[in-house]
Structures are given as C-alpha cells and as structure tokens.
C-alpha positions in Angstrom: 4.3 71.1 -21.9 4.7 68.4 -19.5 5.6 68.8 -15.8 8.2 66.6 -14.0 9.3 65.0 -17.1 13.1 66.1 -16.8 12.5 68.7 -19.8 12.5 72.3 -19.4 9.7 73.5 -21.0 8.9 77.2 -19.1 11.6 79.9 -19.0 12.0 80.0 -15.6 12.2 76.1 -15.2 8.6 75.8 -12.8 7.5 72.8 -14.6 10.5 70.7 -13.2 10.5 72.6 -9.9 9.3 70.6 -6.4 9.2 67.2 -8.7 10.0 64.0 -6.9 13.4 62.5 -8.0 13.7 60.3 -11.0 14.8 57.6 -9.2 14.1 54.9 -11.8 16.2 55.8 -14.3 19.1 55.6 -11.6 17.3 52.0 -10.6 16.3 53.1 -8.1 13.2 54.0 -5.8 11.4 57.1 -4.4 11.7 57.7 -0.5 8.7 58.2 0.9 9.8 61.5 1.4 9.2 61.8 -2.3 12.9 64.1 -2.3 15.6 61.1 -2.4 15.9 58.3 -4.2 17.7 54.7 -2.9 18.8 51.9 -3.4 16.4 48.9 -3.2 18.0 46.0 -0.6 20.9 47.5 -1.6 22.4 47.1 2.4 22.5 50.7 2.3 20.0 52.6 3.9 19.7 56.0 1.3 16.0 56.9 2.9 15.3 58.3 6.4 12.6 55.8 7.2 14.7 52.8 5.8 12.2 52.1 2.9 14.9 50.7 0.7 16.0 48.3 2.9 13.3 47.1 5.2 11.3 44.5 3.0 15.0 43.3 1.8 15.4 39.1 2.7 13.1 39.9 6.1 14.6 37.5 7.8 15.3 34.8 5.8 12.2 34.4 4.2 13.3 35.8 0.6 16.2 34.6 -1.4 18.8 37.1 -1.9 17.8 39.2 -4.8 14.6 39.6 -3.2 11.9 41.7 -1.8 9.2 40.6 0.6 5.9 42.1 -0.1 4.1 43.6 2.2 1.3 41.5 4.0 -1.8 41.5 2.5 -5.3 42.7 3.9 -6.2 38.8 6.2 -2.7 38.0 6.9 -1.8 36.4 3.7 1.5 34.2 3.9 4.4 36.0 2.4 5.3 36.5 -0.8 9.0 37.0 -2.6 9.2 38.9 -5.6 12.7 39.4 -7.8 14.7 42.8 -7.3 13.8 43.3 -11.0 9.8 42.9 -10.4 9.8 45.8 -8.5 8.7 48.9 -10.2 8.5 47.2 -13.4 4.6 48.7 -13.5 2.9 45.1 -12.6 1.4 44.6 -9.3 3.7 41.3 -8.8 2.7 41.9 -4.9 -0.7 40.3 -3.9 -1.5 44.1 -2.7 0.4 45.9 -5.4 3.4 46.7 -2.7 6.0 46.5 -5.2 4.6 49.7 -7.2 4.3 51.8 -4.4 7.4 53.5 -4.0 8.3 54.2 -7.7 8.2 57.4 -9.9 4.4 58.3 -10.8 3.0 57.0 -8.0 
C-alpha cells in the first residue's frame, strides 16, 4: 500500500484522503496551502498567497518563460531558471527554490 499515490488501496479510500493535490501531473505546482494547485507564471493567480505568480519575470529581470529564484542566503545576484527547470527534481536554483513548491516536498 502506498498513501497519496492516486491509487486506492484501503476500502474506505484513507490512504488518498487529506493528500496534497497532484499538481505535477496537471503541470502544475502545489500552493502553499498544500490544497490547490496553479499555474506557474501563468498571469493567473490560482493560489491565495500568489505563489504561482510572484517569482514570474520580477520585474524585468527574467526573460519570459522564466522564474526568478529566490535570493540566496548573502544577497546573491539573481538568477533565471526556464519554466520547464522548475520542479523537474534538480535544485537549478542556487538555494533549491525551484523544488520547493512541487509534489513530495
């Protein structure tokens, strides 16, 4: 048996119960909520506190297509990762950033 795996395996369902969305397989990230999924720099905010939009271009410094990571521990300049390095299960962030929203985490 495996819980939160999108599989029934008890009869009354309790493995899948309370289980954070599975947002990747929609291509999409975890709220911080851990309850809805959105839309990475999608311009359209799916999670209360914004976390799908709010690293999205910041202001110029990314490309479109891209998410700014968040700043490192001593002010480290910014980096821009791809839309498709997020979640992809490599710390492409200098603090890991990019991994911290997605399912399993």
């Amino acid at each position: 048996m495996k819980v939160c795996d999108g599989m029934v395996d008890c009869n009354n369902g309790a493995d899948e119960r309370h289980c954070p969305p599975q947002c990747a397989k929609m291509g999409m990230i975890n709220c911080q909520d851990r309850k809805h999924c959105g839309g990475l720099c999608d311009e359209s905010p799916e999670c209360g506190g914004m976390d799908d939009e709010m690293h999205c271009r910041a202001g110029c410094r990314c490309n479109e297509g891209q998410y700014l990571c968040e700043a490192a521990a001593g002010g480290a300049a910014d980096v821009c990762i791809g839309l498709d390095q997020f979640c992809d299960v490599n710390d492409d962030c200098p603090n890991g950033s990019d991994e911290t929203f997605c399912v399993g985490k």
